[in-house]
C-alpha positions in Angstrom: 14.1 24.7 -0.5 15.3 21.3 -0.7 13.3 17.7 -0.6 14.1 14.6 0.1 13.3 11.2 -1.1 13.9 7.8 0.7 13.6 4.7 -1.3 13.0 0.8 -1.0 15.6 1.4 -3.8 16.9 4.3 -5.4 15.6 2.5 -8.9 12.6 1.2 -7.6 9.7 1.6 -10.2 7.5 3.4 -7.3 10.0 5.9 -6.9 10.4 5.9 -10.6 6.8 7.1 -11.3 5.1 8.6 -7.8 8.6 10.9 -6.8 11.0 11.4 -9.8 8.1 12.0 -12.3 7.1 15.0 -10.6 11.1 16.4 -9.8 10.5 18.9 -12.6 7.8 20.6 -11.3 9.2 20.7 -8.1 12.2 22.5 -9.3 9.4 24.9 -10.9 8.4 25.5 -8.0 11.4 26.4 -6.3 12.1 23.3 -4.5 15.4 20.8 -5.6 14.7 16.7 -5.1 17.5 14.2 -3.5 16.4 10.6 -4.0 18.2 7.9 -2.1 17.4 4.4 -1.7 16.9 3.2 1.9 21.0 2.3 4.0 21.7 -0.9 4.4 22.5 -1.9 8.2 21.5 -0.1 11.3 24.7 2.3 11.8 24.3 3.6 8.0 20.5 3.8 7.8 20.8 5.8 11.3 23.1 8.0 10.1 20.8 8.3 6.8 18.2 9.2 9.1 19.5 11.8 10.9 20.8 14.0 7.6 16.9 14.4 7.2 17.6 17.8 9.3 19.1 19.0 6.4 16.3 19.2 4.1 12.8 21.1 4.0 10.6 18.0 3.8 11.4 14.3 3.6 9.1 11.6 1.7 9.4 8.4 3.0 8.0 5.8 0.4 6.0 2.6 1.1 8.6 1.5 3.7 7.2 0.7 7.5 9.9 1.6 9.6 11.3 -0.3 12.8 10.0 1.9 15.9 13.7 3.0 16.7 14.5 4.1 13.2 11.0 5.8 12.9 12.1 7.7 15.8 14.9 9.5 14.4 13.2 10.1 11.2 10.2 11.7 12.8 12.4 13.9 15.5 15.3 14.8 12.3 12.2 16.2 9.9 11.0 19.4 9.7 7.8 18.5 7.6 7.4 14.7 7.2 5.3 12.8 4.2 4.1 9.5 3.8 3.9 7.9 0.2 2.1 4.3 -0.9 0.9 2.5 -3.9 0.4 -0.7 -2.4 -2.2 -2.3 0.4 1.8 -2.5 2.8 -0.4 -2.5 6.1 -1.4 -6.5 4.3 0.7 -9.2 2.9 0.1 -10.1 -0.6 -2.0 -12.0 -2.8 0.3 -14.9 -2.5 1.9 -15.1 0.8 0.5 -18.5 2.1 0.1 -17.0 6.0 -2.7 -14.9 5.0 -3.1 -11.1 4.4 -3.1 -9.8 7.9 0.4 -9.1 9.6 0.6 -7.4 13.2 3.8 -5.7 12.8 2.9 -4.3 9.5 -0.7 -3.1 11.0 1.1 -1.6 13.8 3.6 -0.2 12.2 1.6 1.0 9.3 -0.7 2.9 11.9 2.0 4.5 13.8 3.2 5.7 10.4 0.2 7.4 9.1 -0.7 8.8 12.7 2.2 10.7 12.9 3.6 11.7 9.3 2.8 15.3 8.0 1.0 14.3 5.0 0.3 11.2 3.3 -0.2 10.6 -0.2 -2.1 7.3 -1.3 -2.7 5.8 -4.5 -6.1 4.9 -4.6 -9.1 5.7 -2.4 -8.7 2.5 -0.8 -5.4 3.3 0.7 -6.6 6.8 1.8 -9.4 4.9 3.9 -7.4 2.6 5.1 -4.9 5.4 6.0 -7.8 7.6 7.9 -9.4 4.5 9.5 -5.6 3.5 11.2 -5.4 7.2 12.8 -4.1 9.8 9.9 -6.0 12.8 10.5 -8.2 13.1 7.4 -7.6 16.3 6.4 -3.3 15.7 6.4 -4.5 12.3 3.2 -4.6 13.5 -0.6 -4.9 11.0 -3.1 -2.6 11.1 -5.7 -2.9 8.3 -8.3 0.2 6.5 -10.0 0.9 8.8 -12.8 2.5 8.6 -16.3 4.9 10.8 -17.8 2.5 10.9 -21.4 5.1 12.2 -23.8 7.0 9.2 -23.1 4.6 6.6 -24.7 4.2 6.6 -28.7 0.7 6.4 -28.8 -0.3 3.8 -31.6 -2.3 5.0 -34.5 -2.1 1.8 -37.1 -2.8 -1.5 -36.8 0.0 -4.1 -36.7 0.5 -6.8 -39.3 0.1 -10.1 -38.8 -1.5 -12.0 -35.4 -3.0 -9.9 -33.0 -1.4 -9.7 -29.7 -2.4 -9.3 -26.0 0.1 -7.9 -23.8 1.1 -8.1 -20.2 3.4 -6.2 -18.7 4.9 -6.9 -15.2 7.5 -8.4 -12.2 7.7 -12.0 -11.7 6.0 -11.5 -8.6 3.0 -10.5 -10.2 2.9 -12.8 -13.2 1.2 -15.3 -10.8 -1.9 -13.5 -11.6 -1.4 -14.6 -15.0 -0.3 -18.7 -14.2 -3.3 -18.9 -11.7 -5.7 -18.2 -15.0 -4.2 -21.1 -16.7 -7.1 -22.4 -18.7 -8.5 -19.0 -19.1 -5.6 -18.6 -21.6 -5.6 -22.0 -22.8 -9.5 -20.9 -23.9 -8.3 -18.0 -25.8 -5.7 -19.6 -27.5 -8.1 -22.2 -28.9 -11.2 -19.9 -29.4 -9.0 -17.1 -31.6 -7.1 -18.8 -34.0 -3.8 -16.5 -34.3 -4.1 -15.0 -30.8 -0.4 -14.3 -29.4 0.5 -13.3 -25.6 3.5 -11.0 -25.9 5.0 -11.1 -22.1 7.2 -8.1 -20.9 8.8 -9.4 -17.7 11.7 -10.9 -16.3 10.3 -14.1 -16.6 7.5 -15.8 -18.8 4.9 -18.7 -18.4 4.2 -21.1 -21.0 0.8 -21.9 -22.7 -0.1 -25.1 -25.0 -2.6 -23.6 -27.0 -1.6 -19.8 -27.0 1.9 -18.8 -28.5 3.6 -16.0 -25.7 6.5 -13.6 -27.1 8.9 -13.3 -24.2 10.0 -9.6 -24.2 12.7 -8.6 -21.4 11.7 -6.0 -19.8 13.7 -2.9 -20.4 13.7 0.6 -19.3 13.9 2.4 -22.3 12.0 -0.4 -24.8 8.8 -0.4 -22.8 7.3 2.0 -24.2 8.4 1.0 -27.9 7.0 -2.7 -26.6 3.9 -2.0 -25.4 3.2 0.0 -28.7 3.9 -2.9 -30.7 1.4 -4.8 -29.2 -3.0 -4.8 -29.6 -4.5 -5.1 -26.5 -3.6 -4.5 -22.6 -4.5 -7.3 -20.3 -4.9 -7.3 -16.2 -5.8 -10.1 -13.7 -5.8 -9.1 -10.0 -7.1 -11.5 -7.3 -10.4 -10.4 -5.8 -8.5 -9.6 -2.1 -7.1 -6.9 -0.1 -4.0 -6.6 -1.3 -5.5 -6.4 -5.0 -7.9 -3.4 -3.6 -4.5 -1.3 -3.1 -3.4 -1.8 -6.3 -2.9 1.6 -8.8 -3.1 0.3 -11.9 0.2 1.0 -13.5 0.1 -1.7 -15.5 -3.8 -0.5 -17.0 -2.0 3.4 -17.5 0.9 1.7 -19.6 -1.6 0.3 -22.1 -4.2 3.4 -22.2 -0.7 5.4 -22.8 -0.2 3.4 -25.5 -3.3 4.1 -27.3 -4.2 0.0 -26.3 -8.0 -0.8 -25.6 -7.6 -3.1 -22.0 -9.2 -5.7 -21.2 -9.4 -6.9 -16.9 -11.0 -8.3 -14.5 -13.5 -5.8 -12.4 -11.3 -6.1 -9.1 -9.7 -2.8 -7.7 -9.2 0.1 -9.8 -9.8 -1.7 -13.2 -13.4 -0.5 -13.1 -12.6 3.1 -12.1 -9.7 3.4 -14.7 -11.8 1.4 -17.5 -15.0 2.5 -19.2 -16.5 -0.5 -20.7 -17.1 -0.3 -24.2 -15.5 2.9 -24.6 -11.6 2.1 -23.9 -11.7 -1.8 -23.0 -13.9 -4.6 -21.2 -14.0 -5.8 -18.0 -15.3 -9.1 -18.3 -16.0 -11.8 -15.4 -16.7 -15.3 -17.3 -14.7 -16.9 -19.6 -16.7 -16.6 -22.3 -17.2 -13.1 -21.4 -13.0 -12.8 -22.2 -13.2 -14.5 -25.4 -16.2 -12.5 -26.4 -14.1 -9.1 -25.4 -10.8 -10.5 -27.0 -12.6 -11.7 -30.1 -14.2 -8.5 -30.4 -11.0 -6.6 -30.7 -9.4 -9.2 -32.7 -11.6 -8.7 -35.2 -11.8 -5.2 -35.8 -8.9 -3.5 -36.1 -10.9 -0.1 -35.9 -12.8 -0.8 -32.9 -9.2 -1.1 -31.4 -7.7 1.9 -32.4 -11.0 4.0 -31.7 -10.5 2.5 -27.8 -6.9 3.1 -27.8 -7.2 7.2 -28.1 -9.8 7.5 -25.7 -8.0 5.4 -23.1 -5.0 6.9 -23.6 -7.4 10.4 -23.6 -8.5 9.2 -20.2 -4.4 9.3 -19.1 -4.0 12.5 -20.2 -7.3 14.3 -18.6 -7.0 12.0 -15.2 -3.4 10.4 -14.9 -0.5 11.9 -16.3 2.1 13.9 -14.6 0.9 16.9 -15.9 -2.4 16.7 -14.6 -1.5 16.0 -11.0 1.7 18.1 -10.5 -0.1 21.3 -8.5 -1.5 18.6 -5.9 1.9 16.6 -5.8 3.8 19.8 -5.1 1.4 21.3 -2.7 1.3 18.6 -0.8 5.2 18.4 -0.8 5.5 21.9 0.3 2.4 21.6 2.6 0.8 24.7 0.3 -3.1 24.5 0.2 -3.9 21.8 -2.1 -4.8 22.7 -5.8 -8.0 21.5 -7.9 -7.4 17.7 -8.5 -8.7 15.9 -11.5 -12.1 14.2 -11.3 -11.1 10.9 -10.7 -9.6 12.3 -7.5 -12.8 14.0 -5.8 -14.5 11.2 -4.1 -12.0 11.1 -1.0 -11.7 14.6 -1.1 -15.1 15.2 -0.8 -15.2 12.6 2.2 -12.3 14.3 4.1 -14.2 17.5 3.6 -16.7 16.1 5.3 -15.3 14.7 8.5 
């Protein structure tokens, strides 16, 4: 049996971590995995398309189709699956013309209505997903997931000045520049704080030093290691309420305590006090950061059970059986616990 995978880009991280992750269990299971990014220009990306005949079951991921190409895709596809980590039916935190787009709504409905299956990131997307026509019984959650064995987890404390980390596209790093003075705080409150930056591109602090790291495939995990303490800052909006948390999954992985704000999945993915904070105030994130700075135990006691909490709830492990069953349409397996609440409401309906 043979799958296939259409990409924004055959390297895109989403594809990276929600398709080729699970490949080997696939192949376990009896089934091979072609990914391709998405063909450029109408003639190639028609022709794309149609070669969909030739496989058992085609994922399409995040990508909202144009009517005409949905069309083929739909008619060439024997079993059809919908795959999406991001609020796509909204434009983003940033886009000055406001979250809500026709097209996207409309194409975003059409898209859900009529795929096979479709596979959401959070519980928020499934909703969404159920409320613009999928059939509720066709929508499993499956959560971003990590490949565990590729993250050292850390186990001593690092000499020296302790150091946040943030991990992340320049896209996103506007989270980080919109809290300006909240950093500026931190970097005055905690003598010898340091924000080591993995990115493309990095902002610049007066009071608190930031270690620009380039992002790199096959560093990040080594860089993330290196580090103290995970940070997240989502805006309280829509497009925030989609988001999966990869960033929060990296740290935990780690064996790095996080500290975010309670927007999104932070609050579902974080236990307060037991493998971060989630504090609101500023003086609620100096108290948290202070906290951790101070005690290098407290820090490494968070750090193996958040990355615990990966392992039981998020890894690739965990959620193969539902990812493959929901590839090969088979009746879906036991999910992790984390994973029950929409279940339980699709049940029901």
């Amino acid at each position: 049996m043979k799958a296939l995978a259409l990409l924004e880009a055959r390297d895109h991280v989403c594809g990276r971590y929600r398709i080729r992750a699970f490949a080997p269990a696939l192949h376990t299971a009896g089934w091979s995995l072609d990914v391709h990014g998405l063909a450029r220009g109408p003639l190639k990306r028609a022709f794309q398309l149609r070669k969909a005949r030739d496989y058992d079951a085609v994922i399409l991921q995040r990508k909202l189709l144009p009517s005409w190409q949905w069309a083929i895709l739909r008619k060439s596809s024997r079993r059809l699956i919908f795959d999406f980590d991001d609020a796509i039916l909204y434009r983003d935190s940033y886009d000055r013309r406001g979250p809500h787009s026709a097209r996207r709504a409309s194409r975003f409905a059409r898209t859900v209505s009529e795929a096979d299956a479709v596979l959401a990131g959070n519980d928020f997307l499934a909703e969404t997903a159920i409320d613009d026509g999928a059939k509720p019984e066709r929508v499993r959650v499956i959560p971003t997931c990590i490949e565990i064995d590729k993250y050292p987890p850390k186990t001593t404390s690092t000499n020296g000045p302790v150091r946040l980390v943030w991990i992340g596209s320049s896209s996103t790093l506007k989270g980080l520049e919109i809290e300006r003075s909240l950093f500026e705080d931190l970097g005055r409150a905690i003598p010898g704080l340091l924000l080591r930056v993995i990115a493309d591109r990095f902002p610049q602090f007066e009071s608190l030093p930031v270690e620009p790291i380039a992002w790199n495939e096959a560093n990040e995990a080594t860089d993330l290691a290196e580090a103290d303490i995970g940070i997240s800052l989502l805006p309280d909006d829509l497009w925030s309420q989609g988001k999966c948390g990869l960033k929060v999954l990296q740290y935990q992985a780690s064996g790095l305590p996080v500290v975010a704000n309670p927007v999104g999945v932070h609050p579902k993915m974080i236990d307060p006090g037991r493998t971060g904070f989630l504090p609101i105030t500023a003086e609620a994130w100096i108290s948290a950061i202070r906290s951790l700075a101070n005690d290098p135990a407290l820090r490494l006691a968070m750090g193996r059970a958040a990355r615990a909490n990966v392992e039981a709830n998020y890894s690739v492990d965990a959620w193969s059986p539902a990812f493959v069953a929901a590839i090969t349409g088979a009746r879906p397996s036991p999910a992790p616990k984390m994973g029950l609440s929409l279940a339980r409401k699709v049940d029901a309906q």
